[in-house]
Each structure stands twice: as structure tokens, then as C-alpha cells.
N, C-alpha and C positions, 0 to 999 in steps of 0.2 A: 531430440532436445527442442524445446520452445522456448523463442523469447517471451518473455512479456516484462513489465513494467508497473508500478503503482505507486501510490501515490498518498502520501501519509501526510492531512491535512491538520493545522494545529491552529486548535482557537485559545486564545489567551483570555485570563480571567481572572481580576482584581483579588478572588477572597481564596483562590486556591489554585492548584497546580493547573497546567492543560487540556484541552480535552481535546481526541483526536476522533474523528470520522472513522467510523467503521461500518462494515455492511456485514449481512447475516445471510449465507449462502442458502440457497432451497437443498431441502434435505434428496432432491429430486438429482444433483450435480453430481456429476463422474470425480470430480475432483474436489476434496474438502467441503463434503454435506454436512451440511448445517452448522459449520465454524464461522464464528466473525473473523473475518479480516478486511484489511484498509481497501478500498476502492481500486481495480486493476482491471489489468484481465493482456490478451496475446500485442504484440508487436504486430500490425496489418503492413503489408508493402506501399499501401498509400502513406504510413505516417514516415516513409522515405523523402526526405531530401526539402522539405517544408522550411524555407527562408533560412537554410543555414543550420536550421534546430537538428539534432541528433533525434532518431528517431525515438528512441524509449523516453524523452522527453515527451515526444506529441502524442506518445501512447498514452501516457499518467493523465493527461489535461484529457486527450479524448475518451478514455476510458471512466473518467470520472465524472465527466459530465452525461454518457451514456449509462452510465449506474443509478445516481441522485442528481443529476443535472446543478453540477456544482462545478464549480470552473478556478482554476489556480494559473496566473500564467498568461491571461488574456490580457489584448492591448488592443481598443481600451476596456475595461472592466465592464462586461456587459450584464443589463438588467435583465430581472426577475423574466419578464414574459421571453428575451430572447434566446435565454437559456432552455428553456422551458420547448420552446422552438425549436433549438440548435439538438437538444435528445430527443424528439419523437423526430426529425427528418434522420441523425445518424440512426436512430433504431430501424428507422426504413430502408436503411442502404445506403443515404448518399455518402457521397464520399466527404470526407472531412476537411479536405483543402480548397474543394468548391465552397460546401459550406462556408465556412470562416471569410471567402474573400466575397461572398454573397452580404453578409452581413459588416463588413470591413471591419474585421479581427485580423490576429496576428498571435501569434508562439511565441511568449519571452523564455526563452529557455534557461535565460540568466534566473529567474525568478525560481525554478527548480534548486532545490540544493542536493545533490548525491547523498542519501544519507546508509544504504547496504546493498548488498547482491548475493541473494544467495539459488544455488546449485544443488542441488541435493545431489547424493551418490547413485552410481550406475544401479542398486539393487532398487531403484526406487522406479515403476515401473513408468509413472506418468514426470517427465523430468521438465521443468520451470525455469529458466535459469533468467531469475527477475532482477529487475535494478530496482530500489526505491527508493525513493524524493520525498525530501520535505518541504512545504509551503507554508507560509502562512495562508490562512481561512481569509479569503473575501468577504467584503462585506456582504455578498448573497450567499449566506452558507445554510439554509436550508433547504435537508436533503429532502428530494422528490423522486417515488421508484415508482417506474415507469413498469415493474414485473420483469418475470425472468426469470434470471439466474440470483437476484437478490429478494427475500423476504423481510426483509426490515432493514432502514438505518438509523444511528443515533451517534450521536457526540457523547462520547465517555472517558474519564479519566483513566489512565495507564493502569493506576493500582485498585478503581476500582474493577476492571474487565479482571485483570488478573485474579484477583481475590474472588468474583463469579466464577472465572473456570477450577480454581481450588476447591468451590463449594459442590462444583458440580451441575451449576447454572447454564453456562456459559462454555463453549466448546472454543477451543482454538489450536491451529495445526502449531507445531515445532516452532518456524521462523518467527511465525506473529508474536509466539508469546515470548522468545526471547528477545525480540526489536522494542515487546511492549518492556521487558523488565528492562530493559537500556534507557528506555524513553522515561520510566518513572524515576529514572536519578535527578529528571530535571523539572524547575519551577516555570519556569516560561522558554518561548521559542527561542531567543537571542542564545541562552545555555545547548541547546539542541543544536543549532548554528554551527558554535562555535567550535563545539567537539565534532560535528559531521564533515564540518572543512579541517580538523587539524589531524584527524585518523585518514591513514593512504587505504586508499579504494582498493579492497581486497573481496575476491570472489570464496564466499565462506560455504564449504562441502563437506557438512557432517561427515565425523570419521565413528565408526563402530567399534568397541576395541572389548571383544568376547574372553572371559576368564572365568579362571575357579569361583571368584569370589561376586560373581554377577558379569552382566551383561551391561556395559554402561557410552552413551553418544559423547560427543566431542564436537568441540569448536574452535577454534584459535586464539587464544589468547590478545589481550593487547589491541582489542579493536570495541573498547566500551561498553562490553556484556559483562554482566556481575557475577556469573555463573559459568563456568566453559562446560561443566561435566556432570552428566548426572545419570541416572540409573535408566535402560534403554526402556523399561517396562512403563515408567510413566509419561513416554512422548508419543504424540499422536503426529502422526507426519505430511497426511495429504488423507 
């Protein structure tokens, strides 16, 4: 099992619903080629013990600024070029707590809000077991990819991604797309907020449940997904 952590950034916007940061994996990846999903990636032993922050905090902030060099979390709010900066030295190795105190940053971790974690089942062979955060977007919120593991990013709304991978557009593993249909019940961040602080932090691990009458995944109930159950043939999982 791996940790990791990401980080689900939300811009708000006067004439319609939100739009959240996503990145478009290389079809080249071991794990979910060529699906959009939010900005993440592993839990490192450096992002351990960082001014009190819980690690899968410092992994969202650092892993998203090494994706699109975009940053949630920072204090104080750092500009275009040091961002810019702060992703080609972590692409090079340095470590991330040098960095930051190089540049005098710091991890609000408060700034992070818990918004899911999920686990997939033992049959799954590459296992993830991710926390995800929501943010409000910085005023530097455009994304710059540095290559890699990501081939494109873009700010898209909930129900337009969904309705791409319905069409066939647009590819997305299990969790994404059910965190996206949770996300599209709401108008702005403060509604996102509000439900991700008043639902208890529960670790959600697809259950399989095989019969006569089809093959169909499971969720739990009671944790602000619209859908718990649905047919095992149309989920893509990793």
C-alpha cells in the first residue's frame, strides 16, 4: 500500500458553477494512462514533520506545485516566477523543506480542508490509499507542466468533465469520477466547505458484490456521493 495525497483546487466564478484543476496523465503511466485526475501523486518521507503540518498536507501543496507549479497553502502567497522556481529545483531533487525555508515559505495546513480518502480493495493490484484536500485556487492559478507524468492541464467544471467521459472524450479512473459527481451538487467553494467539514472522515473501499443478476461496485452510503451503486462493467479503476 502507498500513501499519497492531492489536492482538489476550486476557482470560483461569477456566471456559473466551479471549476477545478485537473491534469491529464501520459498514456505512458503504470497507473491510470491517460485519465484526468486532480493534481497528487506519493507521500515522500521529507514531507514528515514540516512545522507541525501532517504529512499528506505537505504532499498536496508539494505535489501540485511539481505537477502545474501552482501552490495552495503557502505563507506568504508566493509569485509567478518563484513558483516557477520552487518546480524545476523540486523536479531536480531538492528537497522540499530546504526549499521553502530558502525562499521563506511555510505549510498552512489549516488552509487544506479534508475533503475524502479512498483505499481501493486488496484485488486491486497497485493500492493508493489517498487523502484529498480542498483549496481555494490562488490568485497564481495558472497551470505550467513542467513534462512527465502529466500531458495537459485545465480548469473544468464538475459536470462538464463528467459529461466528456460519458461521451467518450475524456477518460477518468472510479474515485475521480465519483468525487467529481459529489462536487457537481455544488455552486461555489463555501457549499464544498461546508459539507467536507460536517461529513466524518471515513476511509472509502470499494466493495464488489457478484450475482445472478450482474456484477455491480459499492460505496457507503451517507458520505455526499449521489450514486453508491452501479454496474461493475462501467467502472475504470486505475
Amino acid at each position: 500500500m502507498i500513501e499519497a495525497a492531492s489536492l482538489i483546487l476550486v476557482s470560483e466564478r461569477p456566471d456559473g458553477p466551479p471549476l477545478f484543476l485537473m491534469v491529464e496523465r501520459s498514456v505512458a503511466m503504470a497507473f491510470a494512462p491517460g485519465a484526468f485526475v486532480f493534481p497528487g501523486g506519493r507521500v515522500d518521507p521529507g514531507d514528515e514533520g514540516m512545522a507541525g503540518c501532517d504529512a499528506a498536507r505537505v504532499a498536496a501543496v508539494r505535489e501540485a506545485i511539481e505537477e502545474v507549479a501552482v501552490a495552495a497553502g503557502l505563507e506568504p502567497e508566493p509569485d509567478r516566477e518563484t513558483l516557477l522556481s520552487l518546480q524545476k529545483e523540486l523536479l531536480a531533487g531538492k528537497g522540499f523543506a530546504a526549499l521553502l525555508a530558502a525562499h521563506g515559505l511555510t505549510v498552512d495546513g489549516d488552509f487544506l480542508i479534508p475533503f475524502a480518502r479512498w483505499l481501493p480493495g486488496p484485488e486491486v493490484s497497485r493500492r493508493f490509499d489517498t487523502r484529498f484536500f480542498i483549496a481555494h485556487a490562488p490568485d497564481q492559478c495558472v497551470p505550467h507542466l513542467a513534462g512527465g507524468e502529466c500531458v495537459s492541464a485545465r480548469w473544468v467544471s464538475a459536470a462538464e468533465m463528467l459529461a466528456e467521459e460519458q461521451a467518450g472524450s475524456s477518460r477518468l479512473i472510479y474515485p475521480t469520477r465519483k468525487m467529481l459527481e459529489r462536487l457537481a451538487k455544488h455552486r461555489d467553494f463555501r457549499s464544498i466547505a461546508e459539507e467536507a467539514r460536517a461529513l466524518p472522515e471515513v476511509t472509502i473501499t470499494p466493495s464488489i458484490e457478484l450475482g445472478a443478476d450482474g456484477d455491480f461496485i459499492t460505496i457507503p452510503e451517507g458520505l455526499g456521493y449521489p450514486a453508491t451503486r452501479e454496474p461493475l462493467d462501467r467502472v475504470r479503476r486505475g
